[in-house]
C-alpha positions as CSV (number, residue, x, y, z in Angstrom):
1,X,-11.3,5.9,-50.8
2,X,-8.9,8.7,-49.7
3,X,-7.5,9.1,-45.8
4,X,-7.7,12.9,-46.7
5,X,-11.4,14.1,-47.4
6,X,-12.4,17.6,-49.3
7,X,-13.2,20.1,-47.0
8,X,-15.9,22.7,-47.5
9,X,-13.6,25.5,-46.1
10,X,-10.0,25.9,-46.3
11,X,-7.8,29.2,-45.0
12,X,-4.9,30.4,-47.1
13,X,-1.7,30.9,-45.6
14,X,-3.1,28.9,-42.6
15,X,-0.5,26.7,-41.8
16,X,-2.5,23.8,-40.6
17,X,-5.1,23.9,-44.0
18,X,-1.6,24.5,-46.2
19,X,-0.2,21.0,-44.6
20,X,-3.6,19.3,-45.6
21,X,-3.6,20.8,-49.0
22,X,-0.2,20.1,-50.0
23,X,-0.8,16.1,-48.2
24,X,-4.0,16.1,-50.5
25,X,-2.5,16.8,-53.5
26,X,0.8,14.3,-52.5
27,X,-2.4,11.5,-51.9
28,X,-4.2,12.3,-55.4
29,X,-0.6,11.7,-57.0
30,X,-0.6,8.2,-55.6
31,X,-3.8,7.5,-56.0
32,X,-3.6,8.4,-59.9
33,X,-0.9,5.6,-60.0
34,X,-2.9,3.1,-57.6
35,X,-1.2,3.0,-54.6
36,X,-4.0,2.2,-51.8
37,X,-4.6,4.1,-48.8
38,X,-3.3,2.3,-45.4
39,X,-1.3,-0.4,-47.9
40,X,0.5,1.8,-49.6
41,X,1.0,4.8,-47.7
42,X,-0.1,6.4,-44.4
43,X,-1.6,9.9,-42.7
44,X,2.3,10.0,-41.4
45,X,3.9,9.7,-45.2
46,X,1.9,12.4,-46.3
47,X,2.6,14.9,-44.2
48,X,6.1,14.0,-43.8
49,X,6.1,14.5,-48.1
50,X,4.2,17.9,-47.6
51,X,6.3,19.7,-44.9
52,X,9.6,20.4,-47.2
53,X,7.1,22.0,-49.1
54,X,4.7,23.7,-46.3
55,X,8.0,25.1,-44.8
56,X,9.4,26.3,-48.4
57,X,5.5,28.4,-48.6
58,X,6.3,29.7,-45.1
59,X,9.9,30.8,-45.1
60,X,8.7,34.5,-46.3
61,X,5.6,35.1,-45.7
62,X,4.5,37.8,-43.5
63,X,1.3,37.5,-41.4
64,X,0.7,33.7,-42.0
65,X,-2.0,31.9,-39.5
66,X,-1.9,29.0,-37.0
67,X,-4.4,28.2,-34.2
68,X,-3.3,27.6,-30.6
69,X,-4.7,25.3,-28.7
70,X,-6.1,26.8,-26.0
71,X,-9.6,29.2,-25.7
72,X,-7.7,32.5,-25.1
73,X,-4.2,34.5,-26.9
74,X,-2.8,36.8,-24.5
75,X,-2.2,40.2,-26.6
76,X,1.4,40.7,-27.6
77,X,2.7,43.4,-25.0
């Protein structure tokens, strides 16, 4: 069994669903070979593997997403 689950709904060029995606695939990787979840690796090592390449994605792109954690945005003025 996998620590990181398929999701019905992803966004592209969401930050946070490009981290997972990139972690996922890292996982799958390791999995093929038979490394075990929780022996083997951890939630940490995978997204500590994904974010070269999250940030790589990021470094040009123009209008990418993120969520803030709170229930309103104040508009830019």
């Amino acid at each position: 069994m996998a620590l990181i689950e398929r999701l019905s709904t992803m966004g592209k060029k969401h930050l946070s669903d490009e981290l997972i995606a990139i972690a996922y695939n890292i996982e799958q990787a390791f999995i093929q070979v038979g490394a075990e979840p929780g022996k083997d690796y951890t939630y940490r090592d995978l997204f500590q593997l994904a974010q070269p390449f999250v940030l790589d994605m990021f470094k040009n792109v123009k209008g990418f997403e993120y969520s803030y954690p709170s229930d309103s945005v104040a508009k830019k003025l």
